[in-house]
Backbone as JSON Lines, residues from 0, in Angstrom:
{"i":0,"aa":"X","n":[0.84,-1.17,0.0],"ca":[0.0,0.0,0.0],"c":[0.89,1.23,0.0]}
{"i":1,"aa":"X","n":[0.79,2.17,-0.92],"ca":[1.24,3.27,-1.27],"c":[0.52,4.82,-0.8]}
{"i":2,"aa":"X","n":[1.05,5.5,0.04],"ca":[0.55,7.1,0.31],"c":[1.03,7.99,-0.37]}
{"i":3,"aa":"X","n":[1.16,8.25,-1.31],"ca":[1.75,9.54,-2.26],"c":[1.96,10.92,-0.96]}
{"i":4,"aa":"X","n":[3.53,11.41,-0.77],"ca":[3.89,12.58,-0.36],"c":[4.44,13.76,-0.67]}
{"i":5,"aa":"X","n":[3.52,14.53,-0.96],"ca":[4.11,16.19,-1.78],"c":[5.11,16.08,-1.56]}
{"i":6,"aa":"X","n":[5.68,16.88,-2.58],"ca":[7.44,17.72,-2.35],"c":[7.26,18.48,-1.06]}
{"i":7,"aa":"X","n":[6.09,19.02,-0.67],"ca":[6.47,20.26,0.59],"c":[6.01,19.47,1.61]}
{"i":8,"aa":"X","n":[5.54,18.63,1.42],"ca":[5.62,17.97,2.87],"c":[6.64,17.03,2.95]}
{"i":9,"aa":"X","n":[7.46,16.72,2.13],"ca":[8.43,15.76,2.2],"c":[9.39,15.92,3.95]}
{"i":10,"aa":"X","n":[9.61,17.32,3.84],"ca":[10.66,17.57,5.08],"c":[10.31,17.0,6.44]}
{"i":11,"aa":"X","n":[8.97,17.4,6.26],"ca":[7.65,16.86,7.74],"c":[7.84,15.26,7.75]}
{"i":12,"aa":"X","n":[8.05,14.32,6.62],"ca":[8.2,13.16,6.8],"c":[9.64,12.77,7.08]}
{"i":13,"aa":"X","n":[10.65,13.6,6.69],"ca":[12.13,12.89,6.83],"c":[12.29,13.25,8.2]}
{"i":14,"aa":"X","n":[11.62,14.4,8.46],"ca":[12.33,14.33,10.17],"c":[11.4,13.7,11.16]}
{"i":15,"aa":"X","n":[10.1,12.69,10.05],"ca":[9.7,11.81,11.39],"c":[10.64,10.44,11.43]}
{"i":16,"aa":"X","n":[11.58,10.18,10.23],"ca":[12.06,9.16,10.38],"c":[12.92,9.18,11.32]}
{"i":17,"aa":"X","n":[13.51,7.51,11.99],"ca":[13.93,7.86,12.91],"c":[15.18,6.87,12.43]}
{"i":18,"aa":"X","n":[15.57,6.09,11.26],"ca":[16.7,5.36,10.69],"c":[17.3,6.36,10.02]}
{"i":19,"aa":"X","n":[18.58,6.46,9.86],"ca":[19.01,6.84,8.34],"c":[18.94,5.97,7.12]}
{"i":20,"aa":"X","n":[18.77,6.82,5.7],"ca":[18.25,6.36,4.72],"c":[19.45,5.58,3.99]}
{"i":21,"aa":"X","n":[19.02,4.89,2.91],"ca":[20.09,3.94,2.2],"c":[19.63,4.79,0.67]}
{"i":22,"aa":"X","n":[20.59,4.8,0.6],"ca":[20.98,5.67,-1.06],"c":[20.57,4.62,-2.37]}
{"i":23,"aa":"X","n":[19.95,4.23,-3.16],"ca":[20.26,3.36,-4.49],"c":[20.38,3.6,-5.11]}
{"i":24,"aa":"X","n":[21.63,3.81,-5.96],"ca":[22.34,3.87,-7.05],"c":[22.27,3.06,-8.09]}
{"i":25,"aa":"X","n":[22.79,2.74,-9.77],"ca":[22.44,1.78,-10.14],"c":[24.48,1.56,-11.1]}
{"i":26,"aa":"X","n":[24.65,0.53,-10.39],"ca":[26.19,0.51,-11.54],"c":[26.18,0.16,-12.79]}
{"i":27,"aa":"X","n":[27.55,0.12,-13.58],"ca":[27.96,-0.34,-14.99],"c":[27.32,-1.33,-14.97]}
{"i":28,"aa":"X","n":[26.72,-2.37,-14.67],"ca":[26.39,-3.75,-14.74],"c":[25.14,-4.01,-14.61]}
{"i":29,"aa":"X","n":[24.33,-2.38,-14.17],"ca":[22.88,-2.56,-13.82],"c":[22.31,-2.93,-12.85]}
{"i":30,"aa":"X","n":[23.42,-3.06,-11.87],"ca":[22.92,-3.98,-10.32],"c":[22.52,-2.79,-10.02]}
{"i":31,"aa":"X","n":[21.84,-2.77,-8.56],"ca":[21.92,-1.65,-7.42],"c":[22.36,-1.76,-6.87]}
{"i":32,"aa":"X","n":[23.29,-0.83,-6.4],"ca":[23.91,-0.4,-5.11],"c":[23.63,0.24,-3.82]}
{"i":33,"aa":"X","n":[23.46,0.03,-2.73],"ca":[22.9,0.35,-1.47],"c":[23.75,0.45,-0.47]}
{"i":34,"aa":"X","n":[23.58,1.77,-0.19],"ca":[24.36,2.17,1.2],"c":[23.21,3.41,1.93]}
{"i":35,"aa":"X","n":[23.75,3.08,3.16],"ca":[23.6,3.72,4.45],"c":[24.45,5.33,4.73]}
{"i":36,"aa":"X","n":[23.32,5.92,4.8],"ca":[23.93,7.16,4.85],"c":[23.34,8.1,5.88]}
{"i":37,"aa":"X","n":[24.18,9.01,5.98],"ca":[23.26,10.24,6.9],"c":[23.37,11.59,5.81]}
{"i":38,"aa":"X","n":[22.09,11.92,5.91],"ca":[21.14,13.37,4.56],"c":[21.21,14.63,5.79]}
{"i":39,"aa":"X","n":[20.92,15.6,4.87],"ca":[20.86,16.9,5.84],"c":[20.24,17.3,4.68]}
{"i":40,"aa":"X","n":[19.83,18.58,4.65],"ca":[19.29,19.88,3.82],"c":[19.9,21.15,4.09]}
{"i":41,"aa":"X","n":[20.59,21.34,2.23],"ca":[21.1,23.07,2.04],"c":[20.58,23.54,0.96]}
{"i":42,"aa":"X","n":[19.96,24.46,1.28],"ca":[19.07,25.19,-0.05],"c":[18.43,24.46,-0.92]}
{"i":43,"aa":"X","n":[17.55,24.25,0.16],"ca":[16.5,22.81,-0.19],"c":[16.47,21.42,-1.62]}
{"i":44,"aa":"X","n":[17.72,20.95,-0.89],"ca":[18.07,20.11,-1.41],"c":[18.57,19.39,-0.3]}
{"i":45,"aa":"X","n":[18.56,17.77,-0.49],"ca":[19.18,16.88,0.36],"c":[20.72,16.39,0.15]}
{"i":46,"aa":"X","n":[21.6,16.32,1.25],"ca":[23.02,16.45,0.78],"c":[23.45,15.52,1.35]}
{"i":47,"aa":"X","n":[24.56,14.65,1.39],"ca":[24.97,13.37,1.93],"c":[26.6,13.49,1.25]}
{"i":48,"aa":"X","n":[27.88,12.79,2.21],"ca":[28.94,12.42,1.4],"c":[29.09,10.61,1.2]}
{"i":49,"aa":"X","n":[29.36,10.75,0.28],"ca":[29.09,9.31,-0.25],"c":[30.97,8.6,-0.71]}
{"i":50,"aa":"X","n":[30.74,7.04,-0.54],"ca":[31.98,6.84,-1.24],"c":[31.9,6.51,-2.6]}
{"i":51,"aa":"X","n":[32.98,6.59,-2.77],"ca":[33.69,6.06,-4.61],"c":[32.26,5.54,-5.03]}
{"i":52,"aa":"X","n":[32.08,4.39,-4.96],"ca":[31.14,3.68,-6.09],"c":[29.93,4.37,-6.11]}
{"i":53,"aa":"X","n":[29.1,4.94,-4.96],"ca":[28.32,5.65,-4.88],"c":[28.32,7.23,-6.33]}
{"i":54,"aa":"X","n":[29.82,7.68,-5.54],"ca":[29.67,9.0,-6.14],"c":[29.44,8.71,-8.47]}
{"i":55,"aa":"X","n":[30.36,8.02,-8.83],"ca":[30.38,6.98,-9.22],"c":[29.45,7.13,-10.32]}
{"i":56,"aa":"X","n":[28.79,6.03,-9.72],"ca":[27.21,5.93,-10.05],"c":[26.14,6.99,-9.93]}
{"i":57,"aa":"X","n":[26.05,7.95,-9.71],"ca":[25.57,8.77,-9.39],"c":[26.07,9.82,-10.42]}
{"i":58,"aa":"X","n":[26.91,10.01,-10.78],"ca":[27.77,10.9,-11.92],"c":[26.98,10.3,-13.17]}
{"i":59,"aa":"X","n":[27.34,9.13,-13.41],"ca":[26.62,8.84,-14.64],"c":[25.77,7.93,-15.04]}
{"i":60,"aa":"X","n":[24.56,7.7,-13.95],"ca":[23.46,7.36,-13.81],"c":[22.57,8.3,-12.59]}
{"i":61,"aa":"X","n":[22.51,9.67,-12.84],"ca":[21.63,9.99,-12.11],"c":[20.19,10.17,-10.95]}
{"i":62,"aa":"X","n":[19.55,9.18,-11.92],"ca":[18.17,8.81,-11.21],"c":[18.56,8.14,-10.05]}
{"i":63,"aa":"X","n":[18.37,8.14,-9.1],"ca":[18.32,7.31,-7.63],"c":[17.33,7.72,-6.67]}
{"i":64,"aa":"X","n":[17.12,6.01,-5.63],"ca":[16.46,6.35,-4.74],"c":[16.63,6.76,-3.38]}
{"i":65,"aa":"X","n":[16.05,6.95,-2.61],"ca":[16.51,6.89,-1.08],"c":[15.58,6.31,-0.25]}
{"i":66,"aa":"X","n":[15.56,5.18,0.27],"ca":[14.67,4.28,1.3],"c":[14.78,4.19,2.5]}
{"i":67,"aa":"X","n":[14.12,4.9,3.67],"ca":[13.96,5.06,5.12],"c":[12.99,4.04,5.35]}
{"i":68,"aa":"X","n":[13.53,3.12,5.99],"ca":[12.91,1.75,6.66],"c":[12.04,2.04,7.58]}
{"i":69,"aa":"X","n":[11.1,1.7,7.9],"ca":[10.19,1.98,8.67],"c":[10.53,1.9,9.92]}
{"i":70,"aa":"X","n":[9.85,2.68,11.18],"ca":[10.5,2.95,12.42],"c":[9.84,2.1,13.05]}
{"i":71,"aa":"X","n":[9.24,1.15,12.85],"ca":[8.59,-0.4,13.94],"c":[7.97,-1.33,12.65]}
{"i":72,"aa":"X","n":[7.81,-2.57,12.7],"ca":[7.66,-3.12,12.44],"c":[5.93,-3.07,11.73]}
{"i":73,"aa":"X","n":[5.53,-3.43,10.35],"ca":[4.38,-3.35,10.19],"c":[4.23,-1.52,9.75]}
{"i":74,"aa":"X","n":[5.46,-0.96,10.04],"ca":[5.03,0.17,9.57],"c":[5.51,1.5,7.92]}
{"i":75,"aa":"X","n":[5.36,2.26,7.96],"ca":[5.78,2.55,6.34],"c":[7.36,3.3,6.05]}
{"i":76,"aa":"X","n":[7.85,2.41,5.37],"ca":[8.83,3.15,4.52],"c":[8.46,4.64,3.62]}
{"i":77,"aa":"X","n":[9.61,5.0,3.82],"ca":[9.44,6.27,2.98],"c":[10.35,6.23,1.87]}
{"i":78,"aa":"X","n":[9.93,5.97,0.51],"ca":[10.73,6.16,-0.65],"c":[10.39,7.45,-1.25]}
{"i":79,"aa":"X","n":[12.0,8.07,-1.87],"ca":[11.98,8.98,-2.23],"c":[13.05,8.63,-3.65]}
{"i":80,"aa":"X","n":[12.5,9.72,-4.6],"ca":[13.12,9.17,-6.5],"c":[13.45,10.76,-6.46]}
{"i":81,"aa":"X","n":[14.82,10.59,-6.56],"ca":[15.15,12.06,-6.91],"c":[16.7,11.88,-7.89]}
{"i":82,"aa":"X","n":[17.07,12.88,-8.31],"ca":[18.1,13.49,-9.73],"c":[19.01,13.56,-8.54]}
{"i":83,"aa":"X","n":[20.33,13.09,-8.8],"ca":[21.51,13.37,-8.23],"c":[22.84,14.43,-8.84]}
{"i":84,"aa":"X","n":[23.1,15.14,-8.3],"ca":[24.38,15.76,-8.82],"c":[25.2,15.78,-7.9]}
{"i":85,"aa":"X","n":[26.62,15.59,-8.56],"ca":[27.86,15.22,-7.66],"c":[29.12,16.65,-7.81]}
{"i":86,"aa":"X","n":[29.65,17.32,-6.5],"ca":[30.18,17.98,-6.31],"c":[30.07,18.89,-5.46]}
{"i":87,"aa":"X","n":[29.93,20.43,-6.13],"ca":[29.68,21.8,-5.43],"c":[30.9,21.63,-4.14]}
{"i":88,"aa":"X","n":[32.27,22.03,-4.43],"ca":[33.08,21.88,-3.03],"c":[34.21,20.43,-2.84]}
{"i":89,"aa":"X","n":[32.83,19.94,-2.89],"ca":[33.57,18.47,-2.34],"c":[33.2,17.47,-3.25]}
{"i":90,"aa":"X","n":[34.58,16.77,-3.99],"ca":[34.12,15.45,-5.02],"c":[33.3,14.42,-4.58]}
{"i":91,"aa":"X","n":[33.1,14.36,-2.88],"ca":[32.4,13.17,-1.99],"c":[31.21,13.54,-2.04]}
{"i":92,"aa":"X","n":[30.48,14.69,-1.95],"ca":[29.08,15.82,-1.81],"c":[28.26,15.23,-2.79]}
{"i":93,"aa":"X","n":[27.28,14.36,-2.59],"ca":[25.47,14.3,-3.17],"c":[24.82,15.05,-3.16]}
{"i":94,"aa":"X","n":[24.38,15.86,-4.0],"ca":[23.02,17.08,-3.8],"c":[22.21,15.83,-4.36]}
{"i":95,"aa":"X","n":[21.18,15.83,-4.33],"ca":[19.71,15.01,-4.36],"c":[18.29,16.4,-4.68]}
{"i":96,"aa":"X","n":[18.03,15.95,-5.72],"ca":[17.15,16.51,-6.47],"c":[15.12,16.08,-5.7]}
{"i":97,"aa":"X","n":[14.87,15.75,-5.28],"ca":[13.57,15.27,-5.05],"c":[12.61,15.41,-6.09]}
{"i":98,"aa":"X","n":[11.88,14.19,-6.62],"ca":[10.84,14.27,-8.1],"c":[9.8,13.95,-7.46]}
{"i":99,"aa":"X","n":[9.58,12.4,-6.6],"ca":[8.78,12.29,-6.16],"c":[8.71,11.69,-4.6]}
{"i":100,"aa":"X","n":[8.04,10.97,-3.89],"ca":[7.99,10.28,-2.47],"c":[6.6,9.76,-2.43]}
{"i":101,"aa":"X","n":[6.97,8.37,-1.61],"ca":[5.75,7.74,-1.31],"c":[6.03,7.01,0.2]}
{"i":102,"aa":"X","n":[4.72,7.0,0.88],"ca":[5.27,6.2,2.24],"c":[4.91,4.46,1.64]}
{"i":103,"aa":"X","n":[5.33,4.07,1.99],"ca":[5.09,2.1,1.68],"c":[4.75,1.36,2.8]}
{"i":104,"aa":"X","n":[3.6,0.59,2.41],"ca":[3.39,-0.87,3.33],"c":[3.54,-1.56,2.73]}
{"i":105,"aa":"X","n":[4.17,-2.85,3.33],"ca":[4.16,-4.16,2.68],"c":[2.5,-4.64,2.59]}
{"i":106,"aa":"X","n":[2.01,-5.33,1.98],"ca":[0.65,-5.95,2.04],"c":[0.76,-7.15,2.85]}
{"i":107,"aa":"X","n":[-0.2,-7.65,3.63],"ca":[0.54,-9.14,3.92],"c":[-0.53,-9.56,2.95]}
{"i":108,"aa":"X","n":[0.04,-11.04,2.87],"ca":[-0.36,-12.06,1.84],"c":[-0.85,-13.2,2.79]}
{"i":109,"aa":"X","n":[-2.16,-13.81,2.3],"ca":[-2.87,-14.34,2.98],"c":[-4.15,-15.1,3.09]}
């Protein structure tokens, strides 16, 4: 089950999470890549430093997600699909674009 979350309420939902989010990237090979990160916000954009394969992937596959696991069990993830650009300062620096967000339940099956 899917809740669709505005861009302007997005902020109201990241600071109810209470995990940090995992980045997905996609490599040369088409896999995904997933890491654990800690996000902040500068001039409303989400910012993170990331390593090598991350930055990486992110240079020249842009589109990525970011997935905040739900804070108890049975409860909703928050996915977010946003445009990445790599730099401004620091070669390690993620700016994160935000397109869209949804909160997620698993369904149970049954």
């Amino acid at each position: 089950m899917s809740i669709p979350v505005s861009l302007e309420g997005l902020r109201d939902e990241i600071d109810r999470a209470t995990a940090a989010p995992y980045l997905v990237t996609v490599g040369t090979d088409g896999r995904p890549h997933c890491v654990n990160l800690v996000v902040g916000w500068e001039a409303g954009l989400l910012v993170a430093d990331a390593g090598n394969t991350t930055v990486a992937n992110a240079t020249s596959r842009p589109l990525v997600s970011l997935v905040w696991p739900p804070g108890q069990p049975g409860g909703h993830s928050l996915i977010v699909d946003a445009t990445a650009t790599v730099g401004n300062g620091s070669a390690r620096r993620v700016m994160l674009t935000p397109t869209s967000a949804v909160l997620h339940r698993t369904v149970a099956v049954g």
